[in-house]
N, C-alpha and C positions, 0 to 999 in steps of 0.2 A: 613548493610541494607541501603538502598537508597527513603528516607522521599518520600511519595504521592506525595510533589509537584514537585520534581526533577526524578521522575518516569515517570509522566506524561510529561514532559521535554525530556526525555530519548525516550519514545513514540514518543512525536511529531516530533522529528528529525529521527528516524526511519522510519516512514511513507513516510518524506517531501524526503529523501534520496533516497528509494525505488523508488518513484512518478519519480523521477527523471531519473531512469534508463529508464521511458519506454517514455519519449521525444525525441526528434532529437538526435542522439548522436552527438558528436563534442567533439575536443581536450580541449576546454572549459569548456564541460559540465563532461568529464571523472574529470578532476580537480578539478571540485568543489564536486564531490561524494565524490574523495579521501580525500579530507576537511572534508569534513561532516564527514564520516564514524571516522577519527581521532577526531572529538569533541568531536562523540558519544561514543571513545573508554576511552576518558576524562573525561565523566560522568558516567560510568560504565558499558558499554556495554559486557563487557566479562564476567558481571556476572549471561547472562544468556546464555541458552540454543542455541537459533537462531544464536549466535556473530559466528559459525565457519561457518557458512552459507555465513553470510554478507561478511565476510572477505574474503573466497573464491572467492565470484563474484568480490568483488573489483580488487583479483589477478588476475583473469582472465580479467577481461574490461580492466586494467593497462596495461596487456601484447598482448594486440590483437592490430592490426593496424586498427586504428579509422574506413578507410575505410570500412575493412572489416564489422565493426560490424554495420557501416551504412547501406550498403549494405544486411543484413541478417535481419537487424531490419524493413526495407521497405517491406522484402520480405514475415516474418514472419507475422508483424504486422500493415503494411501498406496497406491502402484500393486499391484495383485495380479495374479490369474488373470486377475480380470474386472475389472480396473482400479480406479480408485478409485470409493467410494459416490459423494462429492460432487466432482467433481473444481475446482480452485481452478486452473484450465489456461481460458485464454479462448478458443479456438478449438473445447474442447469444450462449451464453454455458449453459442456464438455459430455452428459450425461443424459441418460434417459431413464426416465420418472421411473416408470415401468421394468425396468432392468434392477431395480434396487439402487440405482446412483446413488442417489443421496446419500443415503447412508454409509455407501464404499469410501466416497468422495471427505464425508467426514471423518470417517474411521481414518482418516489418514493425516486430516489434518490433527487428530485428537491424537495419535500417534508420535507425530513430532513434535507435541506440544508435553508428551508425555515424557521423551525421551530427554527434552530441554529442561525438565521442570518447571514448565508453567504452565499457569493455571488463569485463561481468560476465561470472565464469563458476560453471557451476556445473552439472556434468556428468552428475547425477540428473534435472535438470528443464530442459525445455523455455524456449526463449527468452520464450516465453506465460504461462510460470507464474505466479502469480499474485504470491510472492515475489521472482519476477524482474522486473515489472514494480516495483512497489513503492521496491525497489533502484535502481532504472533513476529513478522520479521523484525519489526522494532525491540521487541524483545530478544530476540536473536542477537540483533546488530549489539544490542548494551550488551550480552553476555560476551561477547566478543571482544569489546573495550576493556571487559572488566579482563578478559582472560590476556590480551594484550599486556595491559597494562600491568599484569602482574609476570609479565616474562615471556608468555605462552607465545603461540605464532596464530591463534582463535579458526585453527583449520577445523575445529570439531563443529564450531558454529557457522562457518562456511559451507561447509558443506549440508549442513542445517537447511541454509537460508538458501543454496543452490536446489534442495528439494522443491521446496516451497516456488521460487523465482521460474523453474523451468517449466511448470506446470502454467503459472500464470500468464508466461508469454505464448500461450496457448488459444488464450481464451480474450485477457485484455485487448487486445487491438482492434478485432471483431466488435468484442462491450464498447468500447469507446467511440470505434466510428457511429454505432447503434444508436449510444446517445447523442451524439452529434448532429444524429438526421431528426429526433426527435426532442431535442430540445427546444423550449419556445423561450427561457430565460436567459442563455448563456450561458451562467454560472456554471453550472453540472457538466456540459459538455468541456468546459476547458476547464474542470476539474480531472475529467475521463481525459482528455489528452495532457494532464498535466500527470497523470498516472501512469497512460502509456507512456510517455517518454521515460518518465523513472523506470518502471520495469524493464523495459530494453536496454536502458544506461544499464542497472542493476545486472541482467544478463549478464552483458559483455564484462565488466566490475568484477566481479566471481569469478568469470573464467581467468583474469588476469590476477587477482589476489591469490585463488586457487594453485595457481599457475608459480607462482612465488614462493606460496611456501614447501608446495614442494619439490621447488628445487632448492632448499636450505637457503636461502637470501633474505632479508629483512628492510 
């Protein structure tokens, strides 16, 4: 079994890793995934459900030529003329342009972000992006550890991260299969199902940590 604080640990590097896939890619940035996903296999990663997920997309990003997956990630998820094919933006898979979304949709993630005290920026992408959100639970989960770790039961960041999480099983699975039909390089799409499986793990995670603490249990 793997103790609430090293759980949340476990979380937070999961997130920050995922976040990472949908950046610039670069020979750089494949490297430092392959790091991460080996710390998280350190701290227990295979002991859940999602890990054969993770592990695939890393196989797959490791073996594609960087190029390519540059190129497919601009194409898929890069803003153009006519914006991006699939966009990884949750006010454009939940929202309509025309209704003010955008802005409702950020006003909220900038809300919870406000409420945690954090402060992500990141001046290409929307408060909604999909990498900002990501970021945002990573940051959640550490505030979590930290609050564990100092006695607490980290319900105030749970419930944080259950904001965040119930929205995104909304919209993730749809984006995912999306890119799946329209990947040409692999990597991206079992990045997106390596996402969808965390976010529904994730779900279900919260409702049962949720679920703990407040029945007083530890």
């Amino acid at each position: 079994m793997i103790e609430d604080t090293e759980l949340a640990r476990l979380r937070q590097g999961c997130y920050r890793v995922l976040s990472a896939g949908y950046g610039r890619p670069s020979v750089t940035r494949v490297e430092q995934i392959g790091a991460g996903v080996a710390a998280l296999a350190a701290m227990g990663l295979d002991s859940f459900a999602y890990a054969p997920s993770v592990w695939a997309w890393v196989t797959a990003l490791q073996g594609t030529p960087i190029g390519m997956v540059a190129t497919e990630h601009v194409r898929l998820f890069g803003s153009g003329v006519d914006g991006a094919l699939v966009a990884p933006v949750e006010s454009q898979r939940l929202g309509v342009n025309l209704h003010g979304d955008p802005a409702r949709y950020a006003a909220r993630i900038e809300d919870v972000m406000r409420r945690a005290g954090v402060e992500l920026r990141n001046d290409d992408k929307p408060p909604d992006h999909l990498l900002v959100e990501l970021e945002l639970a990573s940051a959640l989960c550490g505030a979590e550890a930290a609050d564990r770790a100092a006695g607490g039961d980290g319900s105030r960041w749970l419930e944080m991260q259950r904001e965040l999480i119930d929205v995104m099983t909304r919209w993730i699975p749809g984006f995912a299969s999306e890119v799946a039909d329209r990947d040409t390089c692999g990597a991206l799409a079992a990045l997106a199902a390596a996402t969808e499986a965390f976010v529904i793990h994730e779900s279900d995670m919260l409702r049962l940590l949720l679920a703990e603490t407040r029945g007083g249990s530890r």
